[in-house]
C-alpha positions in Angstrom: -79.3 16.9 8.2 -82.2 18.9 10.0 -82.1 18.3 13.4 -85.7 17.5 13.7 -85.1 14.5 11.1 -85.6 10.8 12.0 -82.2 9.0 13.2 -83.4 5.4 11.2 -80.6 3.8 12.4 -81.5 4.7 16.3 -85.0 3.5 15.0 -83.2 0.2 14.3 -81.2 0.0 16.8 -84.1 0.4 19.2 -86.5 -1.7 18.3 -84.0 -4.8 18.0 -83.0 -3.8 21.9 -86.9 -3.8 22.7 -87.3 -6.9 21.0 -84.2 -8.6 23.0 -85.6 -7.5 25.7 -89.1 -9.1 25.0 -87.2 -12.0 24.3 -85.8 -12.1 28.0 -82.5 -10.8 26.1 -81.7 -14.5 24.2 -81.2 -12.9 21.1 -82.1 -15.5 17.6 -78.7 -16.0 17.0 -79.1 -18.6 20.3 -81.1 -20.3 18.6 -78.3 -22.3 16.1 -75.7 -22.8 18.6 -77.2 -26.2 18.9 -76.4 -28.4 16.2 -79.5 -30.7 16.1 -81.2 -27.5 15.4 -78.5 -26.4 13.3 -79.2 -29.5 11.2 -82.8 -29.9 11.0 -82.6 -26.0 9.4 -80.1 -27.4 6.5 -82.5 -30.4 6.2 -86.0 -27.8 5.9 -83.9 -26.3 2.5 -83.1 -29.6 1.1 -86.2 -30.7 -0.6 -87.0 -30.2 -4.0 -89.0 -26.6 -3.7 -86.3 -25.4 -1.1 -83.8 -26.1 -3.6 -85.2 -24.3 -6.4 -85.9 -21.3 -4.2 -82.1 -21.2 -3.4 -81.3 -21.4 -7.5 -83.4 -18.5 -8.0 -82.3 -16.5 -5.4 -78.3 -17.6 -6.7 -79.7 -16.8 -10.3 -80.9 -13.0 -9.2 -77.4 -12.3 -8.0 -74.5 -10.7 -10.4 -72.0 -13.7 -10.3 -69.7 -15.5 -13.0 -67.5 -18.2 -12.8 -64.4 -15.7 -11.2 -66.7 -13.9 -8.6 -65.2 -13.8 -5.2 -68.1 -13.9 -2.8 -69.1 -12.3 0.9 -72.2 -15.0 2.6 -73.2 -12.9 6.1 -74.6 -14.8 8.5 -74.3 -18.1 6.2 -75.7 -20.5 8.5 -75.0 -24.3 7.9 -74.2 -23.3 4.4 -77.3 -23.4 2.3 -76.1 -20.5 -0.1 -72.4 -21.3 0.0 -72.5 -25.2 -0.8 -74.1 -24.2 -3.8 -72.5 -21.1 -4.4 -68.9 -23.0 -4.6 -69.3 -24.8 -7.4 -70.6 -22.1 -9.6 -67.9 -19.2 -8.4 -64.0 -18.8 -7.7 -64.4 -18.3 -3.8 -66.8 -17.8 -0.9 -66.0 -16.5 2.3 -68.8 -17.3 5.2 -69.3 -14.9 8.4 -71.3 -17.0 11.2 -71.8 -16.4 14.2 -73.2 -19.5 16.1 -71.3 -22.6 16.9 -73.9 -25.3 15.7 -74.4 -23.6 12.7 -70.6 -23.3 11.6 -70.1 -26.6 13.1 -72.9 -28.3 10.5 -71.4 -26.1 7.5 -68.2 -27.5 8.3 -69.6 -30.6 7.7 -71.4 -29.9 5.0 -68.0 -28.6 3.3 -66.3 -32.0 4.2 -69.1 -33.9 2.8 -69.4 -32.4 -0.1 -65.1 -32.0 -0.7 -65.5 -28.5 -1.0 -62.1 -26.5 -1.1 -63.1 -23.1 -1.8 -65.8 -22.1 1.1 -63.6 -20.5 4.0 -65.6 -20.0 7.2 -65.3 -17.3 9.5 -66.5 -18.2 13.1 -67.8 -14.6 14.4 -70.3 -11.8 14.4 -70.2 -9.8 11.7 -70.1 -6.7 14.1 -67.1 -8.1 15.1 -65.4 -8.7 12.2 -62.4 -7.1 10.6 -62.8 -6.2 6.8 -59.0 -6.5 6.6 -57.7 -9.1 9.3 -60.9 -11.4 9.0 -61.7 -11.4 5.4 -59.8 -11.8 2.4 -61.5 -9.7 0.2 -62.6 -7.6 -1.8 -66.0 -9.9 -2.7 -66.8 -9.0 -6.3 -70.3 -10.0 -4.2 -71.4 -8.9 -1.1 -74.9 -10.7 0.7 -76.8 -11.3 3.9 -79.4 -13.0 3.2 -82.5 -12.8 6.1 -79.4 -12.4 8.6 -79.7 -8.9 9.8 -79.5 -9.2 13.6 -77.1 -6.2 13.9 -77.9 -3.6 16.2 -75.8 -1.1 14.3 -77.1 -1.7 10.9 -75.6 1.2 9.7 -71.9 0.5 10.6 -73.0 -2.6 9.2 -73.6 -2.1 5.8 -70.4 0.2 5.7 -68.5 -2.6 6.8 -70.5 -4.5 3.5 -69.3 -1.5 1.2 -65.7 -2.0 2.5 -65.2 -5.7 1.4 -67.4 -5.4 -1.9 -65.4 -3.9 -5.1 -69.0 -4.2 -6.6 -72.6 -5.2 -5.4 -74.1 -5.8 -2.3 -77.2 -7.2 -1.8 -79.3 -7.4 1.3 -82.4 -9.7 2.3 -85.5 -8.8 4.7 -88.7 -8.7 5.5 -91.8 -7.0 5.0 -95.3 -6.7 7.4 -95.9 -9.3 9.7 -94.6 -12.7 9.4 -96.3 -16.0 10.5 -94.2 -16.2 13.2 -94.7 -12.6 15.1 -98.3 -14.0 14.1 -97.5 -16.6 16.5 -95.6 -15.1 18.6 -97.5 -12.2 19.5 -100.0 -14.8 20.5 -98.0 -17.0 22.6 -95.9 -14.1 24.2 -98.3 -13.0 27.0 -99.0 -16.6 27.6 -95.6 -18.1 28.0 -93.8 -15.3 29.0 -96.5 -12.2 30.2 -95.3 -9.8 27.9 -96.3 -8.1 24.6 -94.6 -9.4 21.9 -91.8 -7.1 19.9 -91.2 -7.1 16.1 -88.1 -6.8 14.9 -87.6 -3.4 12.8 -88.5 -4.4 9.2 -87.5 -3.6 5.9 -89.1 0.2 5.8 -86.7 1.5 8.7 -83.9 -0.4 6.7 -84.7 1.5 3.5 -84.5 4.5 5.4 -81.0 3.7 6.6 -79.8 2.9 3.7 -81.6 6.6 1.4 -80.0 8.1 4.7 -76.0 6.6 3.8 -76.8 7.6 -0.1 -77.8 4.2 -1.0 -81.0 4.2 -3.3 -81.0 0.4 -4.0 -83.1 -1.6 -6.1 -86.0 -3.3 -4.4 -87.8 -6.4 -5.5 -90.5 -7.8 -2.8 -92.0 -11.5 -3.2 -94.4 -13.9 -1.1 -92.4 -16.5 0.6 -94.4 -20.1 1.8 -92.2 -22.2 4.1 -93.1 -25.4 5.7 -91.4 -27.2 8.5 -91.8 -31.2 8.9 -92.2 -33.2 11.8 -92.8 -36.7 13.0 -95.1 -36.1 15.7 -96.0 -33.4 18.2 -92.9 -34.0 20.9 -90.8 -33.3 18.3 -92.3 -30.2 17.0 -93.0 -29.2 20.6 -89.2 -29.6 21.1 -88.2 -27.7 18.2 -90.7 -24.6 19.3 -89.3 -24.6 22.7 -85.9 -22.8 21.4 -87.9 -20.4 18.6 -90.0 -19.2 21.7 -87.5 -19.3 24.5 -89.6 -21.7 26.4 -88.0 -24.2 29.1 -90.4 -24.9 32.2 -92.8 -27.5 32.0 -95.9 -25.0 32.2 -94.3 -23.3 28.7 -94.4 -26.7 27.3 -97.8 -27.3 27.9 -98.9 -23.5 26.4 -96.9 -25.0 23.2 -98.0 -28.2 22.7 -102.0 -27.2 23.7 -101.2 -24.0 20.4 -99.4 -26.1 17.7 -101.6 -29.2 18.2 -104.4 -26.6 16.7 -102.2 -25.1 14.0 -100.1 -28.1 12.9 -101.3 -29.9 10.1 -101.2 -33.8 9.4 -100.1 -34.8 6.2 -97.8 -37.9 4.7 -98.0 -39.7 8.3 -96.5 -36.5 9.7 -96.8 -32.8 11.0 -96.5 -29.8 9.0 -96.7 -26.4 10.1 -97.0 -24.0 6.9 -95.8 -20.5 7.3 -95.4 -17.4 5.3 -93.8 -13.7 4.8 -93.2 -10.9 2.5 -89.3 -11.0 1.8 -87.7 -7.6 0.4 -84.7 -7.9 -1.8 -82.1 -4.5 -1.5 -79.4 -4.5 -3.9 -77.1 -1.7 -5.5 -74.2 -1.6 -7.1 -70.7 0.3 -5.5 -70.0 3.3 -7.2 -66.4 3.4 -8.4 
């Protein structure tokens, strides 16, 4: 490699510190280690658009009845609940407890038998003491916290006998719209992306990967009763605790948040990225 050529995983790896650091270093994965916000994420995908949004994303994935499949960073389950029914086996890396501890649930509600759940960071993971692969499927889908994305996807390459497929982000989204609002207020600091889907291409031409790439508008709305309870929710996405933060909130959303149905909506948006290739033999 020329010497004067551009290290994209350094690139990566650098702007995810800077944005730790922005974010006081409470990384997003501290989000979901409560389970009340754990749950109210599996209830946002339950409605009827959600739903067919998770179909279509299961439908643009190589799987058959037999496919063993890898779910990184599966969060309370919302690909791998409907995943098991429609292939032979999923395994499902997660790192945070209230997340694992609602797809647990989720597993036992459902009398699902062929989901296994694997309780840690996928940096930390073992491809052969871990896993039980290989995953005829290999995904992360929007779950690509990893500081070394590079030794990441290797690790993805290792378990997968054939595709792996990788989900991101593209531009700005409506929350580092937000966010790069509210930062100087509750926190007095610019705002940090996290590296998007450009320096992950780059990673990935640099390893010999030339994947396929599909991008597509995404609308998400979240529900709430009334403003306390939206308040409360934004107080862990923004990293806010003192009273004085809870006012910036509150004195924000009550502008942006939207009535409708007897309740609050806030209506966001991104460019999502789909990256997928198959392993060559």
């Amino acid at each position: 490699m020329d010497s004067d050529a551009i290290d994209w995983n350094e690139v990566w790896k650098e702007t995810l510190e800077k944005q730790l650091e922005s974010n006081r270093n409470v990384d997003c994965a501290s989000i979901w280690y409560s389970k009340e916000n754990a749950r109210r994420f599996w209830r946002m995908f339950q409605d009827e658009k959600s739903r067919a949004i998770t179909e279509k994303r299961i439908e643009g994935m190589k799987l058959s009845p037999n496919s063993r499949v890898l779910d990184i960073g599966a969060g309370p389950g919302t690909l791998a609940i409907p995943l098991a029914g429609r292939v032979a086996h999923v395994t499902a890396v997660e790192p945070s407890d209230g997340m694992v501890g609602v797809m647990r649930e989720n597993i036992g509600e459902f009398g699902i038998k062929n989901v296994e759940c694997v309780h840690k960071d996928w940096e930390a993971v073992d491809v052969e003491s871990d896993l039980s692969g290989p995953y005829d499927v290999v995904f992360a889908s929007y779950s690509l916290g990893m500081k070394d994305i590079r030794a990441s996807v290797r690790k993805m390459m290792d378990a997968s006998s054939k595709y792996v497929y990788l989900y991101w982000f593209a531009g700005e989204t409506s929350w580092d719209m937000h966010s790069r609002k509210l930062w100087p207020l509750l926190h007095g600091r610019e705002y940090q992306e996290a590296p998007k889907c450009d320096v992950l291409y780059n990673v990935l031409y640099d390893m010999g990967i030339y994947p396929n790439v599909s991008v597509f508008p995404f609308e998400h709305v979240h529900r709430y009763a009334n403003l306390e309870e939206a308040v409360k929710d934004f107080k862990s996405y923004y990293n806010a605790s003192s009273d004085a933060q809870e006012a910036v909130l509150r004195d924000y959303f009550e502008g942006v948040l939207e009535e409708d149905d007897g309740g609050l909506v806030q209506r966001g948006w991104s460019t999502r990225v789909k990256l997928w290739w198959e392993k060559p033999n």
